[in-house]
C-alpha positions in Angstrom: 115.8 75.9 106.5 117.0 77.8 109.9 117.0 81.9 109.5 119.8 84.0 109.1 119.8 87.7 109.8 120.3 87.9 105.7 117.9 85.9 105.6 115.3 88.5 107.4 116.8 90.7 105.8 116.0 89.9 102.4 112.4 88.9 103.4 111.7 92.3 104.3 113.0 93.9 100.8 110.4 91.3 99.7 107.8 92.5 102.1 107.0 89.4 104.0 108.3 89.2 108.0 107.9 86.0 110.6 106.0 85.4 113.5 106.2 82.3 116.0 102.9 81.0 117.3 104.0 81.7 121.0 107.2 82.4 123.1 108.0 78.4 123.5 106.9 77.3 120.4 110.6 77.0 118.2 109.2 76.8 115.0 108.9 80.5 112.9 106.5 81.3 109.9 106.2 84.3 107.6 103.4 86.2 106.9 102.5 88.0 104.1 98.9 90.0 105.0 96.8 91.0 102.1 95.5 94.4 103.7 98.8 95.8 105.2 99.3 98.3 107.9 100.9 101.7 107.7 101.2 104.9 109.4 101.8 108.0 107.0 105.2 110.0 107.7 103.0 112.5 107.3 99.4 111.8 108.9 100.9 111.5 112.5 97.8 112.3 115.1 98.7 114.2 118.0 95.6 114.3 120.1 95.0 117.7 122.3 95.6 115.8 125.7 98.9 114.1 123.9 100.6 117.1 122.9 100.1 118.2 126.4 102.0 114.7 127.6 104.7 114.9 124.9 105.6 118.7 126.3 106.1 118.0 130.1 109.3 117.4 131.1 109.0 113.6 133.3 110.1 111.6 131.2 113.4 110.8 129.0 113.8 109.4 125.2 116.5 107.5 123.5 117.7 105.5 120.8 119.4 102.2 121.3 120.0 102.3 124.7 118.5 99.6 125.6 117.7 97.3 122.4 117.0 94.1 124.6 114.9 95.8 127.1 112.5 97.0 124.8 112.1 93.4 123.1 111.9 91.8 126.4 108.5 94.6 127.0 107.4 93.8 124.1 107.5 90.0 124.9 106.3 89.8 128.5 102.6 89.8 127.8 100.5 86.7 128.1 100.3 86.3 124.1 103.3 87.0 122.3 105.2 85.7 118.7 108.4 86.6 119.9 110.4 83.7 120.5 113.7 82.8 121.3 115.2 82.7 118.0 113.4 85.9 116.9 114.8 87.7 120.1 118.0 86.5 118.5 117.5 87.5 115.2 116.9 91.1 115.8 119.8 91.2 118.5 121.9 90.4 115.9 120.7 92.8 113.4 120.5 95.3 116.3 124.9 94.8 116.4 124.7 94.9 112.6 123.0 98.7 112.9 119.5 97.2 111.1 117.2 97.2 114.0 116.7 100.0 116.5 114.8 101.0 119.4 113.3 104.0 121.1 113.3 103.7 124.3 110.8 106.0 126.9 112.1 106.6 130.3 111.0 107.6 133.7 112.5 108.3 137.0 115.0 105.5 135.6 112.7 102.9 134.8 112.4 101.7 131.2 108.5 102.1 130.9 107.6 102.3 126.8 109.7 101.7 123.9 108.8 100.7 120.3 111.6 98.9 118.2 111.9 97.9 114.0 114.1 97.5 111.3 115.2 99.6 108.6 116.0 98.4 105.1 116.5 101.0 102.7 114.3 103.8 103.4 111.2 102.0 104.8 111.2 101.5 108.7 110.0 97.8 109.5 108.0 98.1 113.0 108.0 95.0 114.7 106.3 96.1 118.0 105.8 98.6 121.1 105.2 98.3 124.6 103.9 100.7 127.5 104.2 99.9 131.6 103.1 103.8 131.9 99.9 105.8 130.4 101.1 106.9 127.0 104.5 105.4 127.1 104.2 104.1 123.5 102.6 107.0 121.9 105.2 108.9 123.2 108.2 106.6 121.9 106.1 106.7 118.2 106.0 110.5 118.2 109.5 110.6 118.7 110.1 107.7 116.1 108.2 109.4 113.3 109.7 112.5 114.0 113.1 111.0 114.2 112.1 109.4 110.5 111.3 112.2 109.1 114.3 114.1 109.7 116.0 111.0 108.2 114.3 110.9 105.0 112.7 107.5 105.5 109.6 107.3 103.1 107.8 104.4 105.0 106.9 103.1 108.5 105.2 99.9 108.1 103.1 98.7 111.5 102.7 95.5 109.4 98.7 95.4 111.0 96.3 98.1 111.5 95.3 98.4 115.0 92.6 100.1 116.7 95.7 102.0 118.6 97.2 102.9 115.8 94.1 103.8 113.9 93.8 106.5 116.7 97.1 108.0 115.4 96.7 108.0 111.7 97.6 104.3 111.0 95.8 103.3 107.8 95.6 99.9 106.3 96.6 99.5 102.2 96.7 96.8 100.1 98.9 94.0 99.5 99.5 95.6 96.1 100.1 99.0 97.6 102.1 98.2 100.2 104.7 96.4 97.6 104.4 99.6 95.2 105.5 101.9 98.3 108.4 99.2 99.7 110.0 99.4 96.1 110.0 102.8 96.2 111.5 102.9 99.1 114.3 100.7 98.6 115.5 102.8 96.0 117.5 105.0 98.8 119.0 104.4 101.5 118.0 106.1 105.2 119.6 106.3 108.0 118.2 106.8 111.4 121.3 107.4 113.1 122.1 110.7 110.7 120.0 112.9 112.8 119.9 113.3 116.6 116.4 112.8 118.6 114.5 115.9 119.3 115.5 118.0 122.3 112.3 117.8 124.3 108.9 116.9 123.3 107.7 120.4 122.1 109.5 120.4 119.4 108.4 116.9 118.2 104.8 118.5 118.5 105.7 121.6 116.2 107.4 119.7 113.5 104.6 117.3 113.4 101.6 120.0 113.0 104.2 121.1 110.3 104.1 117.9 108.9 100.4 117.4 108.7 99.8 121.1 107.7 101.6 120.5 104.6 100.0 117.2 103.8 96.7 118.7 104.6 97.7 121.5 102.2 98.7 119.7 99.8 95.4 117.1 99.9 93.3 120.0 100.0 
């Protein structure tokens, strides 16, 4: 059976997503982890010496600027499940407005970018790539921050990572994870209903916000 973007589509409202084994290998699987990975909209960690990065003024952020670019980072590694047809798939869902990218810039080189897909109000993340020092903690600050002023409800990293452990990732449940995707799928986000934040400070306040109020809240 060969895989539509509807295809894809549905499989993430059912919470499963494909991988290939390698870049030249044709054949695509799905995978359907039993401990899932997540990163809380509102558990974000901004380290001391990242704040510092996310406030100077080198570097540039955008959305969908360069969709291809950022999958083509994310594939040039030595290991890698993107393949040819799943660079396909998500350029065509990318036309259809259901995958975005951020992208990180500096002096005019594409240097970090992380890129996912949205369905309903969950935020798919399929992978992230740095060429600079902190390039993708700096396009996943953004991204949550952008999410947030969305009203997306989930960012799924699909695995827990030791990077993303270091910035609040946490790993739930198969069960879990399926619980939170329903809820999500009850509304419908949209990351393009909000512009990106103006410069990095302000993606540091509204994220010590965030966590204030979640720590608040916990406490």
């Amino acid at each position: 059976m060969s895989v539509t973007p509807e295809l894809l589509l549905h499989a993430y409202r059912t919470g499963i997503f494909p991988m290939a084994e390698r870049h030249d290998d044709p054949e695509i699987f799905w995978v359907d982890p039993r401990r899932r990975g997540i990163l809380p909209l509102d558990g974000f960690r901004i380290s001391r010496s990242l704040a510092k990065r996310l406030r100077r003024d080198d570097y540039k952020v955008t959305l969908n600027a360069d969709f291809s670019g950022v999958i083509d980072g994310c594939a040039d590694r030595d290991e890698t499940w993107i393949n040819a047809e799943i660079r396909d798939l998500y350029h065509t869902l990318h036309i259809e407005g259901r995958a975005h990218a951020i992208e990180v810039w500096m002096a005019g080189e594409l240097v970090g970018g992380v890129y996912g897909v949205t369905v309903g109000a969950a935020f798919c993340g399929e992978s992230m790539f740095s060429r600079r020092r902190d390039a993708s903690k700096i396009a996943l600050a953004w991204l949550m921050d952008l999410l947030r002023r969305t009203g997306f409800a989930l960012f799924d990293t699909q695995f827990l990572t030791p990077h993303l452990a270091t910035l609040g990732g946490i790993e739930i449940t198969r069960h879990d994870y399926r619980a939170r995707l329903s809820t999500a799928l009850k509304t419908e986000a949209d990351i393009l209903s909000a512009p990106l934040a103006h410069e990095g400070a302000e993606v540091v306040a509204r994220n010590a916000a965030a966590t204030a109020t979640d720590s608040t809240i916990s406490g």
